[in-house]
N, C-alpha and C positions, 0 to 999 in steps of 0.2 A: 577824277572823283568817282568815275563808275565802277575801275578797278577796286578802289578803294571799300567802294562800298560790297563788292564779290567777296572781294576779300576778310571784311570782317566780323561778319556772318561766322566762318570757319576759324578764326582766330578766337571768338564768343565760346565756338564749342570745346575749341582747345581747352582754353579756359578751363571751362564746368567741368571737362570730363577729366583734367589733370589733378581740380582739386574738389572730385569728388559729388559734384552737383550730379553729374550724370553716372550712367550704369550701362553700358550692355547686357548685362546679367541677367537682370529683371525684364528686359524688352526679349533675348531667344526664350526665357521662359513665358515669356507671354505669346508665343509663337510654337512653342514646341511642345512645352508643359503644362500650358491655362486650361483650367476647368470648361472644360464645352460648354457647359451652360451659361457659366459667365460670358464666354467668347464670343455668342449669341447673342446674348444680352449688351454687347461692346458694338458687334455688327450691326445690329437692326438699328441702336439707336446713334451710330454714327451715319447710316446712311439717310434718316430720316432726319437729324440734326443737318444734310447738306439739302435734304428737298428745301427742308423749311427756309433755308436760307434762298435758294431760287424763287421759291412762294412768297416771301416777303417782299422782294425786288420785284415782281410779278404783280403783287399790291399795287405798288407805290406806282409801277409805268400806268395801271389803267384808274389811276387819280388822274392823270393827265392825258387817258382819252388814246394812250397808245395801244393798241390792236396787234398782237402778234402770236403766232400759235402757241399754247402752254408749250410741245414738243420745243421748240427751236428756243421757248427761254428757257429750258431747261438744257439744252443742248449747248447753249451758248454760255447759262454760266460754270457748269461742268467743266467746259472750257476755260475760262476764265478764274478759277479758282485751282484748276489742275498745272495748266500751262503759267500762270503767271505768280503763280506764288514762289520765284525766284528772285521774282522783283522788288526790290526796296519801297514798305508801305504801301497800302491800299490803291495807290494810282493804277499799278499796272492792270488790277481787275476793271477798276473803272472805265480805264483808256479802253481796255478790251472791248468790256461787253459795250459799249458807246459806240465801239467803230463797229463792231457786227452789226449791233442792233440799226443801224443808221440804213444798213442794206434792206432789211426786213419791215421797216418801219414804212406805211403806207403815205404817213405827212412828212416823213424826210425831215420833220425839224430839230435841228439837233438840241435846240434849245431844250423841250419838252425832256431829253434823253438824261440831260445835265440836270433837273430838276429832280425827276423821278430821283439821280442819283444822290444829290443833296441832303433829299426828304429821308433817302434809305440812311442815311449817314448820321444824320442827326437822330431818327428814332431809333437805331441804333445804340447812341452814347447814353440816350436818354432811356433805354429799355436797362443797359447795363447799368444804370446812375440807378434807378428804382432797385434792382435786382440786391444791388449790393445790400443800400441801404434795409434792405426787406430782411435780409440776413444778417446785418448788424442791430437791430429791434429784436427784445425777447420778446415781448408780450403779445398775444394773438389781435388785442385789440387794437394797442398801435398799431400791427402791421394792417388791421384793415383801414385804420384810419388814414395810414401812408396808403394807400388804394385810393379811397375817396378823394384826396387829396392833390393825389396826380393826377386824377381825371379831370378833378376841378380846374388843375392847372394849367391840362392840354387846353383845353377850351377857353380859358382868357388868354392864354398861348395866341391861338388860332384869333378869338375876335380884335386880339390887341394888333396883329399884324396884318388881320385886314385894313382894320383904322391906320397904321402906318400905310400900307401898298396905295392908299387912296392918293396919297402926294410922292407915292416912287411908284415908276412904269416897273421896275426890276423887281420890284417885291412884289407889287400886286400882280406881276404876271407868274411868280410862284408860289403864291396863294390863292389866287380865285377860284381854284377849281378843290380846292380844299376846303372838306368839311367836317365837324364835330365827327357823325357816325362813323366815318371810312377812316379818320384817323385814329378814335378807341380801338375798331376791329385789326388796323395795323398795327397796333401799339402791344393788343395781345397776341398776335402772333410774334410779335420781336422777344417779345415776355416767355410765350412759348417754347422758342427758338432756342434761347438763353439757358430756359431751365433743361431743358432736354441736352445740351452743352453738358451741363451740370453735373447729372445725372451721369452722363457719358465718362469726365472724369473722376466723379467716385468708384467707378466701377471698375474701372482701370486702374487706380489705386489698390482698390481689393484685390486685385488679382495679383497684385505687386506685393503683398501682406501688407498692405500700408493702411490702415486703418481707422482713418481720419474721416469725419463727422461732412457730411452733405455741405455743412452749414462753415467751414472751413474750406472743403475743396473749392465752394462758387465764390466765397470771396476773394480768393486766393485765383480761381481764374478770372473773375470779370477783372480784379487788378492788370494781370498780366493781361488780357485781350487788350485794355485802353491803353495799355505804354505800349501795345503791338502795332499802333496806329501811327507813331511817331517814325518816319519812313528813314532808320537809320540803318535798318537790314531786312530784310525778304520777312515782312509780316511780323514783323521782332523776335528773327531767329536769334537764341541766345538771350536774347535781353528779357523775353517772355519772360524764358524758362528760368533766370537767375530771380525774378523778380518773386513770381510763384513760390520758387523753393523758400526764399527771406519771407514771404508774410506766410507762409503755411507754419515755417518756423518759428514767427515770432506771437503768430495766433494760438497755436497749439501747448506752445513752453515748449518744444523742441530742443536737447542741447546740442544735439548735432544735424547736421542736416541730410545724411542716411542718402544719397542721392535723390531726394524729391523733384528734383526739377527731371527728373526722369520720368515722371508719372507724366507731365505737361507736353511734354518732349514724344511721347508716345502717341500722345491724344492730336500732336499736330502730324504724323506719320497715318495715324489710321485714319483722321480726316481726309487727308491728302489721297490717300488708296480709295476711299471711298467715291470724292471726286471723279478721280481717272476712272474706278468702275463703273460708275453712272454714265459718265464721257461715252466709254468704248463700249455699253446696253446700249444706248441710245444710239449711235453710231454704226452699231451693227442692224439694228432695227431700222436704222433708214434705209442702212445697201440691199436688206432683204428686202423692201419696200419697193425700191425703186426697181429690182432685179425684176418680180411679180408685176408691172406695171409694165415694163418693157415685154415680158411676153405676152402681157394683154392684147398689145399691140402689134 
């Protein structure tokens, strides 16, 4: 089964790129040819698209009181998004940063570690559930009304599952230490997170001449991100990018599909670079550290 699932990841790409989803074309020229300023503009907010995603995790562990240096969570999920994103679905980052974090973690409980992870997972889906919807509304007032409305929501979310945790030990031990405030402030940084995603691949589109509206590219990725959850290949290699290209297609009136899933396809490559860069900053910055300590000494 493990074979199976290495393997069809690369049979996905077969696929796309035989008939047409994908391009190399448009990816050396985004490498060899893209506008520097675009390029910039690809760079800073890919890299800051992966802080945010450590910063959100980072949230969610000190809801539950865990203590660990920003350095080493940053260090750890660098890792864990770099290294493990060969792995079928979301686990293998999870299993990751759980088993690091478990060394670093002053109360050892793992329970705490699997909670934190939980909370990240659900406000997650639920950051991308708002997102969509906010871009399928034209009117400025619905979308504030869709605002007020989710917040209203978190919060009978939140008191309704403390009333259950009262008669389950399992729920009330992963809600007591949750509250209204600290959940809004993680809800907009997932919000945050999301749109700078967004942003990230319209831009990369542009640079492709593909020309498609903000408001297409993010539904068309938040789509692809939640079928990327389903753990049937490495983060939904393939499956993403097929998915993406059919609603970009069928949002837009597209009659051909121009290799779009090339633009999605890209945005999971410079994410990925991004990771490792941050990884091996960070990494280099310890060994200097540690070098300067030892001659302290």
């Amino acid at each position: 089964m493990r074979i199976f699932k290495i393997i069809l990841p690369f049979l996905f790409l077969i696929f796309l790129y035989k008939y047409s989803y994908i391009s190399l074309e448009p990816i050396k020229s985004l490498f060899y040819f893209g506008d520097l300023k675009l390029l910039l503009i690809i760079f800073v907010l890919a890299i800051l698209s992966s802080f945010l995603l450590y910063i959100r995790f980072l949230f969610c562990l000190n809801i539950y009181q865990i203590k660990v240096n920003i350095i080493n969570i940053f260090y750890i999920n660098s890792q864990a998004y770099s290294f493990t994103s060969f792995i079928p679905g979301q686990l293998g980052i999870d299993a990751w940063r759980i088993g690091k974090l478990r060394k670093l973690d002053l109360t050892k409980f793992k329970s705490k570690l699997i909670y934190s992870t939980i909370l990240e997972k659900i406000m997650a889906l639920f950051s991308q559930v708002f997102i969509l919807f906010f871009f399928l509304i034209e009117n400025l007032f619905n979308k504030a009304f869709l605002s007020l409305l989710t917040i209203l929501l978190i919060y009978l979310i939140i008191s309704f599952s403390k009333k259950i945790g009262a008669n389950f030990k399992s729920i009330k031990e992963f809600t007591c230490k949750i509250n209204f405030d600290k959940i809004v402030l993680i809800f907009f940084i997932f919000i945050l997170a999301n749109f700078i995603s967004c942003f990230l691949i319209k831009y990369i589109a542009t640079t492709f001449m593909m020309n498609y509206s903000l408001k297409v590219m993010s539904i068309s990725s938040i789509l692809s991100n939640i079928v990327g959850v389903i753990p049937i290949s490495p983060n939904g290699l393939g499956i993403s990018e097929f998915v993406f290209s059919e609603v970009t297609q069928n949002i837009s009136n597209s009659s051909s599909n121009n290799a779009i899933a090339t633009i999605y396809f890209s945005y999971r490559i410079i994410n990925l670079f991004s990771h490792f860069l941050i990884y091996f900053s960070i990494k280099l910055i310890m060994l200097v550290r540690n070098k300067n300590s030892l001659k302290l000494k």
